[in-house]
N, C-alpha and C positions, 0 to 999 in steps of 0.2 A: 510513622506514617501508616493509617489505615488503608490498604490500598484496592479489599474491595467495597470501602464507605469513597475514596477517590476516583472509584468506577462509578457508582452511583451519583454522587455526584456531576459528574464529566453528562451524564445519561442525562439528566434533567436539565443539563444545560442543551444540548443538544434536543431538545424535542421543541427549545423553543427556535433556535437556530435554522432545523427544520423547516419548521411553519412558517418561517420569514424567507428560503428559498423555496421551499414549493409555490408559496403566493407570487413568483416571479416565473415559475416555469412554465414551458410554455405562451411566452408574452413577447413581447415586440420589443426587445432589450435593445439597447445600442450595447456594440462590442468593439473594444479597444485591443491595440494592442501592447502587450509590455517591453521592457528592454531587449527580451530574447525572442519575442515576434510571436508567444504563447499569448491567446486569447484570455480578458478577463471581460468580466459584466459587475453593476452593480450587486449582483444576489454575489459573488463570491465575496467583493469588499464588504457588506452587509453580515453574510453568514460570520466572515471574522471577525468581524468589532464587536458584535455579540458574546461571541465563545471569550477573546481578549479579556473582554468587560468583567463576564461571568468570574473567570477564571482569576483572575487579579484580584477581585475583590475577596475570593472564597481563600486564593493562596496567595498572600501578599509578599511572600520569601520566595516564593516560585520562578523562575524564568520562564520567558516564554521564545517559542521559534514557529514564528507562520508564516508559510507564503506569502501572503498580500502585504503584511507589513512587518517583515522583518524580525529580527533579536532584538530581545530585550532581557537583559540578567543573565544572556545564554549561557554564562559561567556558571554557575549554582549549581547547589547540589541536587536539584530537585529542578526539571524543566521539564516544560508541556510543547509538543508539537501540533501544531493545525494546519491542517491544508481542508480549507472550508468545500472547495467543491474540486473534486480529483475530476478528472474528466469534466471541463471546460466545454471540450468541444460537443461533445456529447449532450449536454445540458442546455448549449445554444441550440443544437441541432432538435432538441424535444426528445430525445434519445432519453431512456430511463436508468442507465448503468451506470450513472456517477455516485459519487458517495463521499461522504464529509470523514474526514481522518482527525483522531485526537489519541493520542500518547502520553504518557508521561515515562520519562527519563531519570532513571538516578543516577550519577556520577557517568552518567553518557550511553547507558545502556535503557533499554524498556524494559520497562518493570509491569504498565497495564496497555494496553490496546483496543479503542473502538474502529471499528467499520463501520459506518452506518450508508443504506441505499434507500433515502427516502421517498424514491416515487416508486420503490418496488418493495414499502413498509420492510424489509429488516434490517435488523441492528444486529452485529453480533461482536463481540470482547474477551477478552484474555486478561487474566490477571499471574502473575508471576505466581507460578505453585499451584493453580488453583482451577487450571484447566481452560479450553476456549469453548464459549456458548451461542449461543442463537437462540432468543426465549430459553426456554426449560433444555434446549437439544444439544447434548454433548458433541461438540465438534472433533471430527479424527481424521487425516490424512490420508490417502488412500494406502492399500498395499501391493499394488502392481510394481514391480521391479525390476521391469529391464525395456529399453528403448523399445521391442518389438510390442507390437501393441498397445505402446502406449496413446494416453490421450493427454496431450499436451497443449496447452497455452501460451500465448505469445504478445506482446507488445508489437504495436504496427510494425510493418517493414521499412516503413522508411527511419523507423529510431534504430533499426542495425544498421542502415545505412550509413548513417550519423555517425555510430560509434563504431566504424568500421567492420560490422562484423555479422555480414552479410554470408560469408560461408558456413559460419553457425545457423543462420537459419535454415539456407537450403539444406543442410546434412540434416536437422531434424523434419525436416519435410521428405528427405526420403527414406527415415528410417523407423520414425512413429506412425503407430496408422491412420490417425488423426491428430492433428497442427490446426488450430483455430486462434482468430488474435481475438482474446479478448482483454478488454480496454483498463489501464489502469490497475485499481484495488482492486477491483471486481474479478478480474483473473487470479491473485493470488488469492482471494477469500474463497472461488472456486476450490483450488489448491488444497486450502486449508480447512475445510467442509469436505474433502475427499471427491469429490464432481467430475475432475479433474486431478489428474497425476502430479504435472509439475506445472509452473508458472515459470518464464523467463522473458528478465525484462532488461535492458541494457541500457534505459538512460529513463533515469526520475531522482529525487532528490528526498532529506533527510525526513521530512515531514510526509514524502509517500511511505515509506518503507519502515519508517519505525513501527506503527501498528502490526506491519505484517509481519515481523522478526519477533514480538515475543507471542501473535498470535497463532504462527503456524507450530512454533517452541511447544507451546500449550496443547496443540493438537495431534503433538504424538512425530513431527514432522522435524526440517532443518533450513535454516536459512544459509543462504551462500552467496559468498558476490564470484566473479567469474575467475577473478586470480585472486593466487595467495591463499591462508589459512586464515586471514579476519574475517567474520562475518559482520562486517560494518551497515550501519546504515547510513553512512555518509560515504560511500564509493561509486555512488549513483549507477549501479545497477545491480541486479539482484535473482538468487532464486530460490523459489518456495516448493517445499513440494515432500514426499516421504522420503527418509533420508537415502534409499537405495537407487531412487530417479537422481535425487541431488547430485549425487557423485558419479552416476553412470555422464551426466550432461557434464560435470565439471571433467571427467576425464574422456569425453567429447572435446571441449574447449582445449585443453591441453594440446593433444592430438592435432588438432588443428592449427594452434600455432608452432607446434614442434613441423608440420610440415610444411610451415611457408617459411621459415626458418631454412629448411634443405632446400 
């Protein structure tokens, strides 16, 4: 498997993808709601039957796993994640931060990763071994390394709510010097572009976070979920960042529940 001609690929599938959600952006959508009460619109089921289409045809052995419609082959050696528009809300709201996620997985790990932010033109991608990009521009994680002063990224507060773990946010609220939520991919591609220290997000699913686990990898960086030593992207939560933040915030996390615990 060529894996950066299956970047290439993935890329020109994606520009036409693109064009098919930004002609909806900004419009008078009707917006439904799904099983778990997350917002969807025509442009995300659109965006994906697209990429499906594309992708099926180019990789016929392939599995695929996307939001809007589900596994298909998800066993294979070889599978593609989509989640056609990360940031829903964002997207209804005329907000520009969302971005279309595509992956490919071998035997359950990522092996390439796109990003792409189509109303704020870039794309950037990671290929296994091969480094993470944005146009021509070598992407690298920052080197800041210790909670003080850092500059830190966040998933809304109400998703620690959710996931119980709401004393994780306040403690990094008062120990970085800036805490900012930004939304989705777009916080870990901060991350992962160095913009930004760390990214920490406690509740999205396999198709948010495979991109950003081999592309922050590529960028010199480490992925981490909040417990344990897996760094899965099916534990639905996640964090991106230089690997000295990683583990200052996981042994944050620790700390935290060793004292609710006493």
């Amino acid at each position: 498997m060529d894996l950066l001609e299956a970047k290439n690929t993935a890329l020109s599938f994606l520009k036409i993808s693109n064009k098919e959600i930004m002609s909806l952006f900004r419009t008078n959508l009707t917006v439904e709601s799904k099983s778990d009460q997350s917002p969807v619109t025509i442009a995300d089921r659109k965006g994906e039957e697209i990429l499906r289409k594309k992708i099926s045809k180019a990789y016929p052995g392939h599995g695929i796993i996307g939001e809007e419609f589900g596994e298909e082959d998800s066993q294979s050696e070889w599978v593609w994640t989509i989640d056609p528009i990360d940031g829903t809300r964002s997207f209804i709201r005329g907000l520009p931060l969302f971005a279309t996620l595509i992956a490919l997985l071998h035997k359950g790990d990522p092996v390439m990763g796109i990003i792409s932010l189509p109303a704020l033109g870039e794309t950037a991608w990671a290929v296994k071994g091969k480094g993470a990009f944005s146009e021509n521009q070598r992407l690298q994680v920052s080197s800041h390394d210790t909670l003080k002063g850092a500059f830190i990224g966040t998933a809304d507060k109400y998703c620690f709510k959710e996931k119980k773990c709401v004393s994780l946010y306040n403690q990094l609220h008062s120990e970085a010097e800036i805490v900012r939520t930004y939304p989705d991919s777009f916080g870990h591609l901060m991350a992962i572009r160095g913009a930004i220290d760390i990214m920490i997000d406690p509740w999205a699913y396999i198709w948010d976070y495979a991109p950003c686990k081999i592309m922050v990898k590529e960028a010199g960086g480490e992925f981490a979920n909040f417990t344990g030593n897996k760094s899965g992207i099916d534990l639905e939560n996640a964090i991106s960042g230089n690997p000295k933040m990683v583990k200052a915030v996981r042994k944050m996390i620790r700390e935290i529940k060793s004292l609710k615990k006493n």
